[in-house]
SETOR-703312 format. One line per 4 residues: for each residue x, z, y of N, C-alpha, C. Coordinates in nm, 2 decimals, padded with zeros to 4 digits. Each point is the difference from the previous one (the first is absolute). Layout:
X,Z,Y,X,Z,Y,X,Z,Y; ...
//
This chain:
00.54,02.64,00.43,00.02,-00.13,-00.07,-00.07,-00.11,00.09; 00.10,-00.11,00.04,-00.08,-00.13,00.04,-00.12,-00.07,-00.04; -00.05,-00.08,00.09,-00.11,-00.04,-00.10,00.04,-00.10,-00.12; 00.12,-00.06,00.01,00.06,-00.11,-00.02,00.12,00.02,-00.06
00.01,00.14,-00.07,00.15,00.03,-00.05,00.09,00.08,00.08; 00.13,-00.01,-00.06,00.09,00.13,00.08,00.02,-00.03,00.06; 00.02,00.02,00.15,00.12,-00.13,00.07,00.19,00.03,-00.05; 00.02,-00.10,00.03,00.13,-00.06,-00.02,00.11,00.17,00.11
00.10,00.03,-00.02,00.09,00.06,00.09,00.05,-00.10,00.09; -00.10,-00.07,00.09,00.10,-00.09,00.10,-00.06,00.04,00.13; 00.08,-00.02,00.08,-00.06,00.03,00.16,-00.04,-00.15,00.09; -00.12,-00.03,00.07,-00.01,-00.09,00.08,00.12,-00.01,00.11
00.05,-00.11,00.05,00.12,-00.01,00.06,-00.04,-00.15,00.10; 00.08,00.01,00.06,00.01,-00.12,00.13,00.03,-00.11,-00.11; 00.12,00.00,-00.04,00.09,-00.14,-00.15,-00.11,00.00,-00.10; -00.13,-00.09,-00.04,-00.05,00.05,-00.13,00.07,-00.05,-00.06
00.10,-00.10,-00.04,00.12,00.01,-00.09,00.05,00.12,-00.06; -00.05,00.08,00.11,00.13,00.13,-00.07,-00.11,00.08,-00.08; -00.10,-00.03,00.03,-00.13,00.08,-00.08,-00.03,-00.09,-00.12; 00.00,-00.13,-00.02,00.01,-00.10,-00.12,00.09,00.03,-00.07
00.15,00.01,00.05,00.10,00.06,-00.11,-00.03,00.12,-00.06; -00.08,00.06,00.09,-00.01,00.18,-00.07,-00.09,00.00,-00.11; -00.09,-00.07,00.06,-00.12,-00.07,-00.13,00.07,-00.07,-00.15; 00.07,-00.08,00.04,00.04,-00.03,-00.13,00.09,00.05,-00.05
00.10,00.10,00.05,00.08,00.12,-00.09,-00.10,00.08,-00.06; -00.12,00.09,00.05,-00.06,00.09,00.01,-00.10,-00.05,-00.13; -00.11,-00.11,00.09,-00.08,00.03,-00.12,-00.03,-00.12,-00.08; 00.10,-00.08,-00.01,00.07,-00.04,-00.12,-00.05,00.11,-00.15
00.03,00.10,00.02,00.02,00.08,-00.08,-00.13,00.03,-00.05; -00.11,-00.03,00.12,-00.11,00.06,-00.11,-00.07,-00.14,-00.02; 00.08,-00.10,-00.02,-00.08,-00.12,-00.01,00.03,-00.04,-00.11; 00.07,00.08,-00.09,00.06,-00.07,-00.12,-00.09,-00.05,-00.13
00.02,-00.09,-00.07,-00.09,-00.02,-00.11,00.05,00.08,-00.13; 00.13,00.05,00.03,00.07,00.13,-00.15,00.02,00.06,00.06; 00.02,00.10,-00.10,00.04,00.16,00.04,00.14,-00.02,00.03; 00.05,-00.08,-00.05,00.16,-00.05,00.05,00.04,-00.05,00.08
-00.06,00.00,00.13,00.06,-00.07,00.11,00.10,00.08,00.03; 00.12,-00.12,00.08,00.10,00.03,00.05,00.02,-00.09,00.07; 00.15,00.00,00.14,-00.01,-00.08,00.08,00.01,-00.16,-00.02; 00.03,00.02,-00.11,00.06,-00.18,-00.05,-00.17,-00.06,-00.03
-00.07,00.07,-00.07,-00.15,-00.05,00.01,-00.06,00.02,00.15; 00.04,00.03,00.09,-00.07,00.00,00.14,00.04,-00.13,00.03; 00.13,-00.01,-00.01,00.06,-00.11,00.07,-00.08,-00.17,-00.05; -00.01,00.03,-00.14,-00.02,-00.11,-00.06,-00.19,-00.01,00.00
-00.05,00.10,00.07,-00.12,-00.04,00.04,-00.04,-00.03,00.15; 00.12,00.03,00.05,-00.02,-00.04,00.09,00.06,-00.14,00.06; 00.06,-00.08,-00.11,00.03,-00.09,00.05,-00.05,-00.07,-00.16; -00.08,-00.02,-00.06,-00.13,-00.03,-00.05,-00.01,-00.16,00.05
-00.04,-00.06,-00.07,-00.05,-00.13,-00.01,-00.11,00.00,00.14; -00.13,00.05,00.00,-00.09,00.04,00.09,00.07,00.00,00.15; 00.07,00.12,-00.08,00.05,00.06,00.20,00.06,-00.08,00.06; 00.13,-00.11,-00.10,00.08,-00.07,00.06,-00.07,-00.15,00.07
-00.16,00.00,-00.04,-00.10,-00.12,00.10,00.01,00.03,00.12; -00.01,00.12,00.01,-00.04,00.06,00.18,00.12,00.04,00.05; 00.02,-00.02,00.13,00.08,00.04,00.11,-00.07,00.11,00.10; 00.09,00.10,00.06,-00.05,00.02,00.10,00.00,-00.03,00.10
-00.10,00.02,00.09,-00.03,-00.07,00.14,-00.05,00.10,00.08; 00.03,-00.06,00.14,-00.07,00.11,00.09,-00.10,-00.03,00.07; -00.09,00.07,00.06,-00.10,-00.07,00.05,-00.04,00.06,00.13; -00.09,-00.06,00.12,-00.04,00.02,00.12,-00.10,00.02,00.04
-00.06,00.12,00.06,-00.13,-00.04,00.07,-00.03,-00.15,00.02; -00.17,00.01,-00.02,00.00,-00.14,00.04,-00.18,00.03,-00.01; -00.11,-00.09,00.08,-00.11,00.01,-00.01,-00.07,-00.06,-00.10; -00.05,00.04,-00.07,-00.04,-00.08,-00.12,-00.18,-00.07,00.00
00.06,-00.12,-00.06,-00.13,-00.10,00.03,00.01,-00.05,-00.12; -00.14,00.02,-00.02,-00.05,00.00,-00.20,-00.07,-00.20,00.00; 00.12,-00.06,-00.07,-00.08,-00.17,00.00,-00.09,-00.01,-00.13; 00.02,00.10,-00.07,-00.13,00.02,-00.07,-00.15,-00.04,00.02
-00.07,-00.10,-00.06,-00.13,-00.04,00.07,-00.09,00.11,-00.05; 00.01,00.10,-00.14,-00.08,00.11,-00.06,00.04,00.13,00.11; 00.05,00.01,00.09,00.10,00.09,00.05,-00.13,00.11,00.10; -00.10,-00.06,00.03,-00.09,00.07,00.06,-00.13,00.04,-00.11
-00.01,-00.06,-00.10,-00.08,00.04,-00.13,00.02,00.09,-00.10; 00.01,00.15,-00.02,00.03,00.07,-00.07,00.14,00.00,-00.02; 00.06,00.00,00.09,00.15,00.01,-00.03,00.07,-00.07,-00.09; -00.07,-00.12,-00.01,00.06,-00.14,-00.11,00.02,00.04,-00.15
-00.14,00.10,00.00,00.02,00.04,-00.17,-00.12,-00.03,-00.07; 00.05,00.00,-00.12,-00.15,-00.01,-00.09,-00.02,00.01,-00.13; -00.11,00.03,-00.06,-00.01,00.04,-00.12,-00.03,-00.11,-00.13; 00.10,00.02,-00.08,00.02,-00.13,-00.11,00.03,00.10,-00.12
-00.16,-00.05,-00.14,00.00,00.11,-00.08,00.06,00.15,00.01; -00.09,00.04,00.06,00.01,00.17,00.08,00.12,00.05,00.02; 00.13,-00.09,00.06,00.11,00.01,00.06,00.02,-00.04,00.12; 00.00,00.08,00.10,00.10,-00.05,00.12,00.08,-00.07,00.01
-00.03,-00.10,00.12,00.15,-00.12,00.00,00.03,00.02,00.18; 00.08,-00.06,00.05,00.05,-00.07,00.14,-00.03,-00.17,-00.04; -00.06,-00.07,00.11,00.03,-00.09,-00.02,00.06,-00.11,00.10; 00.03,-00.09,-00.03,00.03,-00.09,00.14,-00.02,-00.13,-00.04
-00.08,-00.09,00.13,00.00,-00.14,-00.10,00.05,-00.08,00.17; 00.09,-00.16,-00.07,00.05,-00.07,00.07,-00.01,-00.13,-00.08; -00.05,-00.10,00.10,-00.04,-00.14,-00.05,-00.06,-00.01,-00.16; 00.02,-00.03,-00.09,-00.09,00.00,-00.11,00.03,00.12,-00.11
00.08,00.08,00.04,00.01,00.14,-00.04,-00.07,00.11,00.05; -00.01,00.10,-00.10,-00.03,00.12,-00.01,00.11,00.06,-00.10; 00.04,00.17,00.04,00.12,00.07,-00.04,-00.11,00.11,-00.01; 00.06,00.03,-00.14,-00.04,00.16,00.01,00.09,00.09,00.02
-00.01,00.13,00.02,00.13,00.09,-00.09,-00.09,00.12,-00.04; 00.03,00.09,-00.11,-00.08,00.08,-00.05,00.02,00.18,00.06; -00.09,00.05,00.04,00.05,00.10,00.07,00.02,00.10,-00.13; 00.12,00.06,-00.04,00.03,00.07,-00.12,00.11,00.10,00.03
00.06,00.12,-00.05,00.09,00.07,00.01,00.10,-00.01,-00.04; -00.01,-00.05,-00.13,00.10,-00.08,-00.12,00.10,-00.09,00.05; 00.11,-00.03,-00.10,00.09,-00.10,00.02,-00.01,-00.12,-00.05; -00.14,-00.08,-00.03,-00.03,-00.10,-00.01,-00.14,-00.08,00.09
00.02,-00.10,00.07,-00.14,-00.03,00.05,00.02,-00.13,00.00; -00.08,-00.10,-00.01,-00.08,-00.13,00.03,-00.02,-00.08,00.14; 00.04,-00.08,00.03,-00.06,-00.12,00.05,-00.05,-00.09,-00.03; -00.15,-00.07,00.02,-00.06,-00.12,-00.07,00.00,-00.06,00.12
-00.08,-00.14,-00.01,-00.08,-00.09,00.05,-00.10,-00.05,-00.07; -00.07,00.02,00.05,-00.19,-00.06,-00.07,00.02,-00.18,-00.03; 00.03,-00.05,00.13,-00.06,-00.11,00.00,00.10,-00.11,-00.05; 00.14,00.06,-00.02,00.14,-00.08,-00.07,00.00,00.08,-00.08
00.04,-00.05,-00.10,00.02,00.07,-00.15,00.15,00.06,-00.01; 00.04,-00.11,00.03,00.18,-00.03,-00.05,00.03,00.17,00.11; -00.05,00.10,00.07,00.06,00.06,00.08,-00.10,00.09,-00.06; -00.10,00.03,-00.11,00.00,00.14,-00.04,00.11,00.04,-00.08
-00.01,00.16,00.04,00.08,00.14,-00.09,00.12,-00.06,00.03; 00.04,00.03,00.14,00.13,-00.02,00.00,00.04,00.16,00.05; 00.08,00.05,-00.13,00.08,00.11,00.00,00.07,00.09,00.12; -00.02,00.08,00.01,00.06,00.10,00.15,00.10,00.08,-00.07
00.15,-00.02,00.00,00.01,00.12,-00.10,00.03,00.15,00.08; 00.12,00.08,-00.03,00.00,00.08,00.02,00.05,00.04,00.11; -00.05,00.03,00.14,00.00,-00.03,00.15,00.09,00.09,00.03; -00.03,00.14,-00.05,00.06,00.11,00.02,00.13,00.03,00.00
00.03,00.10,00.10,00.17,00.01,-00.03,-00.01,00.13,-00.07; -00.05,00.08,-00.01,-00.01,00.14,-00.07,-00.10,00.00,-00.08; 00.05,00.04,-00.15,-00.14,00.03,-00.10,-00.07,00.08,00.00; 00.03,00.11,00.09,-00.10,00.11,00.02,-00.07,00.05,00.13
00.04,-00.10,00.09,-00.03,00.00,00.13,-00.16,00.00,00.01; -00.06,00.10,00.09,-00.12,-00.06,00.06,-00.03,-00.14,-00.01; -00.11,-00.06,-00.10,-00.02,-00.15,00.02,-00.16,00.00,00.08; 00.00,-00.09,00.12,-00.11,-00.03,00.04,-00.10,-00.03,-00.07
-00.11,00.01,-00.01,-00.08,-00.09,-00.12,-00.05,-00.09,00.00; 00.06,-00.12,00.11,-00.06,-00.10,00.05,00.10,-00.10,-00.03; 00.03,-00.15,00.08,00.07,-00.08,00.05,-00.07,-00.07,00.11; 00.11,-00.07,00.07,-00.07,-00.11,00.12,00.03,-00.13,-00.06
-00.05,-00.10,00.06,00.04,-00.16,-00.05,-00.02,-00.08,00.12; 00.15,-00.09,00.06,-00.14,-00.12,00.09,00.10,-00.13,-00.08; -00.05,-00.13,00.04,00.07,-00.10,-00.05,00.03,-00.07,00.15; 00.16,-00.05,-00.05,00.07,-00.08,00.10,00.00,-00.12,-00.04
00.08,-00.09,00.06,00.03,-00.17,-00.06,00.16,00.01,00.05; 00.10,-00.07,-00.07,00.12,00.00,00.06,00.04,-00.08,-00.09; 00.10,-00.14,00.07,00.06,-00.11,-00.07,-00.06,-00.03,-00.13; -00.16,-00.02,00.05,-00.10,-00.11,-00.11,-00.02,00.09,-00.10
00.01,00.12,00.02,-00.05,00.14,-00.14,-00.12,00.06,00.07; -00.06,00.06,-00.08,-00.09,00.09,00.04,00.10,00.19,-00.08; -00.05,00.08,00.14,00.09,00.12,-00.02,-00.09,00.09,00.00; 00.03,00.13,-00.09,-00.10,00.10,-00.02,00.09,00.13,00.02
-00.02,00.02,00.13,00.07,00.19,00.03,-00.08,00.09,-00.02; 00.06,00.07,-00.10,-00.12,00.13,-00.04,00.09,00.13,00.00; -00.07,00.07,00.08,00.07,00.13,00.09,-00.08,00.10,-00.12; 00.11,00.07,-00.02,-00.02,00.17,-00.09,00.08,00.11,00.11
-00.04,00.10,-00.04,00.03,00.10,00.08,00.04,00.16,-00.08; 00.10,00.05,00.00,00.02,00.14,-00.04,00.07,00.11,00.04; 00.00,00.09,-00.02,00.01,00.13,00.10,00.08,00.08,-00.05; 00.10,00.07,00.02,00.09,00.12,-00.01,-00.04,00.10,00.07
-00.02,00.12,-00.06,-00.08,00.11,00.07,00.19,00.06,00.09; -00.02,00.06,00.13,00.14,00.02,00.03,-00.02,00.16,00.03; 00.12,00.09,00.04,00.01,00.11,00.03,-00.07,-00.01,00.11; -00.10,00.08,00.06,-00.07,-00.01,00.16,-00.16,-00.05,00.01
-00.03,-00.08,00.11,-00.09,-00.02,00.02,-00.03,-00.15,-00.05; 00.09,-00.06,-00.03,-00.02,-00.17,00.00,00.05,-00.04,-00.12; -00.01,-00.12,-00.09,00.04,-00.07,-00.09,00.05,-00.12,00.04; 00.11,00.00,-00.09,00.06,-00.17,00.01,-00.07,-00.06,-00.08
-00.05,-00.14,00.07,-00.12,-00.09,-00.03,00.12,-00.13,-00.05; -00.02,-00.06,-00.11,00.02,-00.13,-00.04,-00.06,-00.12,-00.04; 00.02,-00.12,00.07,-00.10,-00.09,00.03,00.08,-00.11,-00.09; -00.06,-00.07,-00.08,00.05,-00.11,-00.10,-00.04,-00.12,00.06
00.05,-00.09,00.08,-00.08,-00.13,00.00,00.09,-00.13,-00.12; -00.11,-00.04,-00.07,00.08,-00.13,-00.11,-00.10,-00.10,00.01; 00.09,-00.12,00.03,-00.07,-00.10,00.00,00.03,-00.08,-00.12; -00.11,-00.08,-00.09,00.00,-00.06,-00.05,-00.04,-00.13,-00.05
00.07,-00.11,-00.04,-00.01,-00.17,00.06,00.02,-00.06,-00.16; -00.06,-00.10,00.04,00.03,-00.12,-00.11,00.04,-00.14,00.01; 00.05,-00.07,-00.05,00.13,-00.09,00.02,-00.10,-00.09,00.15; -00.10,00.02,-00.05,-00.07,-00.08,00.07,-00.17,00.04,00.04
-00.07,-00.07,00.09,-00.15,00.06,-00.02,-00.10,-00.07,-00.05; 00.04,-00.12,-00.07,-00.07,-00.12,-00.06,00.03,00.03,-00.14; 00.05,00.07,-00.06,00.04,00.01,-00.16,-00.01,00.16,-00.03; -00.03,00.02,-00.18,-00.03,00.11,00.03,00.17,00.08,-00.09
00.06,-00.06,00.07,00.17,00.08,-00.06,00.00,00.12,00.01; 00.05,00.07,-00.06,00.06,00.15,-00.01,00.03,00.01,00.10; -00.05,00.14,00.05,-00.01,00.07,00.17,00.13,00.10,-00.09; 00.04,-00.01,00.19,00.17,00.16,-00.04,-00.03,00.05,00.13
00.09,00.08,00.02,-00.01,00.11,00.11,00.14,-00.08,00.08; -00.03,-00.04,00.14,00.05,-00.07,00.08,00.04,00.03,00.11; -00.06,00.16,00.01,00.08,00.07,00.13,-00.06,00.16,-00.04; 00.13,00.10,00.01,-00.07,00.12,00.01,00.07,00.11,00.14
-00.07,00.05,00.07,00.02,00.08,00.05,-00.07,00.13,00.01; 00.09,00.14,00.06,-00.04,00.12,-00.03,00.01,00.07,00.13; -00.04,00.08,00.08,00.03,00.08,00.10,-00.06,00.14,00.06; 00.01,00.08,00.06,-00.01,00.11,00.01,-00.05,00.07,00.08
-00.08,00.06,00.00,-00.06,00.11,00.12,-00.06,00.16,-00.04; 00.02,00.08,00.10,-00.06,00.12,-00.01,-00.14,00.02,00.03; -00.05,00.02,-00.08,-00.14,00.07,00.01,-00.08,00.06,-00.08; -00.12,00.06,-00.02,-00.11,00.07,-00.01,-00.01,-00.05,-00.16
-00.04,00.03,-00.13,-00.03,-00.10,-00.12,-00.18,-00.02,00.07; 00.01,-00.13,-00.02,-00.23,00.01,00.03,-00.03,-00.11,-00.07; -00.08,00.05,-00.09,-00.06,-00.14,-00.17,-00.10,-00.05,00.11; -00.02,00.09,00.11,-00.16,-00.19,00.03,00.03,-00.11,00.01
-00.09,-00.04,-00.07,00.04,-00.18,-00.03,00.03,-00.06,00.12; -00.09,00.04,00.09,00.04,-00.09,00.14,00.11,00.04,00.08; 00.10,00.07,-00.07,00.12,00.08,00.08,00.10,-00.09,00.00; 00.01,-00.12,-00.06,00.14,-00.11,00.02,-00.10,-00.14,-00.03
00.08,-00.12,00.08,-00.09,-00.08,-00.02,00.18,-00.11,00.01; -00.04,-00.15,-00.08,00.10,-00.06,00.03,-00.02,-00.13,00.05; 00.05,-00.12,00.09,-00.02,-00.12,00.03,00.12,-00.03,00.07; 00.02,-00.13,00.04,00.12,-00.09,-00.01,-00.07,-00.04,00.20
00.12,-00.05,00.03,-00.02,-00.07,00.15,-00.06,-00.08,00.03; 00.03,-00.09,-00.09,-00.10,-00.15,-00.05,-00.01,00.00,-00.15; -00.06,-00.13,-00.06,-00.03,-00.04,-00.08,00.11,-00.12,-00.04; 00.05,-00.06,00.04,00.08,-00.10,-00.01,00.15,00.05,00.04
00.07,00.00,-00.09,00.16,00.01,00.06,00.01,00.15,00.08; -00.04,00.11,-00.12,-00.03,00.12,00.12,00.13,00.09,-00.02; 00.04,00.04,00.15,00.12,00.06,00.02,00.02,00.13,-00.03; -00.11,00.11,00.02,00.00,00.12,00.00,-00.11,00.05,-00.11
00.02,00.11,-00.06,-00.19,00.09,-00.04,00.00,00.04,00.07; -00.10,00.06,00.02,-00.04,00.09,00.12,-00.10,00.13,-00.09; 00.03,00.08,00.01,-00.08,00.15,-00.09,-00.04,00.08,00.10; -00.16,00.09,-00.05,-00.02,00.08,00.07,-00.01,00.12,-00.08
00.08,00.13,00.04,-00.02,00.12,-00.05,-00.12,00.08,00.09; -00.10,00.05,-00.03,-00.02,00.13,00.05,-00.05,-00.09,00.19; 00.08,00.04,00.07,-00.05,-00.03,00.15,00.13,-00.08,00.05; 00.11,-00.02,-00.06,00.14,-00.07,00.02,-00.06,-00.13,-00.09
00.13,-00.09,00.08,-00.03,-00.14,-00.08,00.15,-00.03,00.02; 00.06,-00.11,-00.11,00.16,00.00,00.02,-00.03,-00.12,-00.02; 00.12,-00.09,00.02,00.06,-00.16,-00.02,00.13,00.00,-00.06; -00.01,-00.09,-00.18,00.11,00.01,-00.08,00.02,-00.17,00.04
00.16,00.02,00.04,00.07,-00.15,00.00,00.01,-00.05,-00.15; -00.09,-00.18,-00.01,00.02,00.01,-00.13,00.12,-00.10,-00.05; 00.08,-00.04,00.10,00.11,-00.06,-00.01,00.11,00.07,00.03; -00.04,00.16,-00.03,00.11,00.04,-00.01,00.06,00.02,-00.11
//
């Protein structure tokens, strides 16, 4: 037995497309919320309100540089009523996000009001997938908003030595950054890689190229670091 479940009947392959399709024929099946699944419920969870936010994307080596100013102090975390958070702060903000397993977590701001408990909802593409037990967060600015990418991460145990790893980035914005309007989810992306499952916190880390008008994330897994186009 895995540490992490059965793995899935799929083989790692050159196309992970063709390993993403196998995944979602395959274990679909043990993701179900009734004993009644069938394919017409695959289909319709996988094209799900949620899922249909995010696109897939691909992504590239790239060197990653943390503009995080917490980024050399305890790995930009900290303890808020004996809960772990990530934090990130940019001009008169602070962002939390709550490091949790679950399919619900938090972002506040201390020092603006109008931008506590704003909702993360359900990041995940698989309900039974390996969930990390963390999140990342940094804040961007784009066309006079302030932007909050918060990276989740989950794992498919696979036939072999490796797992397909799933990376959620969603960003979330409000009409504006002077009002405190209803925040939505304003960009989602999802992408893919093989590797190892590893819960240390300091095993993925997330930040943007700049701060102003930023073109890419930039993620670090493990000892790899990738660059997600975010206009793509």
């Amino acid at each position: 037995m895995r540490r992490y479940g059965v793995p899935v009947d799929c083989k790692i392959k050159t196309d992970i497309g063709k390993v993403i399709e196998c995944v979602n024929l395959n274990y679909m099946k043990f993701d179900a919320y009734t004993s009644d699944w069938n394919d017409n419920l695959s289909r319709n969870y996988i094209s799900s309100r949620i899922n249909r936010l995010y696109h897939d994307t691909n992504m590239e080596f790239s060197p990653f540089h943390n503009i995080k100013s917490c980024s050399s102090h305890n790995d930009c975390r900290l303890e808020v009523k004996d809960e772990n958070y990530r934090i990130d702060t940019y001009q008169n903000l602070i962002a939390y996000v709550r490091l949790q397993s679950d399919t619900q977590g938090y972002t506040y701001n201390r020092s603006n009001s109008f931008w506590n408990n704003l909702p993360v909802h359900k990041l995940w593409r698989f309900s039974r997938s390996y969930k990390f037990p963390y999140h990342d967060i940094v804040i961007g600015q784009k066309a006079n908003q302030y932007v909050f990418y918060v990276l989740s991460m989950e794992a498919v145990p696979l036939r072999g030595n490796y797992d397909l790893l799933i990376g959620s980035l969603t960003a979330f914005c409000s009409a504006d950054k002077f009002t405190s309007s209803k925040k939505y989810i304003c960009g989602g992306y999802r992408f893919y890689f093989y590797d190892e499952i590893n819960e240390d916190l300091k095993n993925f880390s997330l930040s943007l190229d700049k701060r102003e008008n930023p073109k890419a994330a930039l993620i670090k897994y493990g000892k790899a670091s990738y660059k997600i186009d975010l206009d793509d």
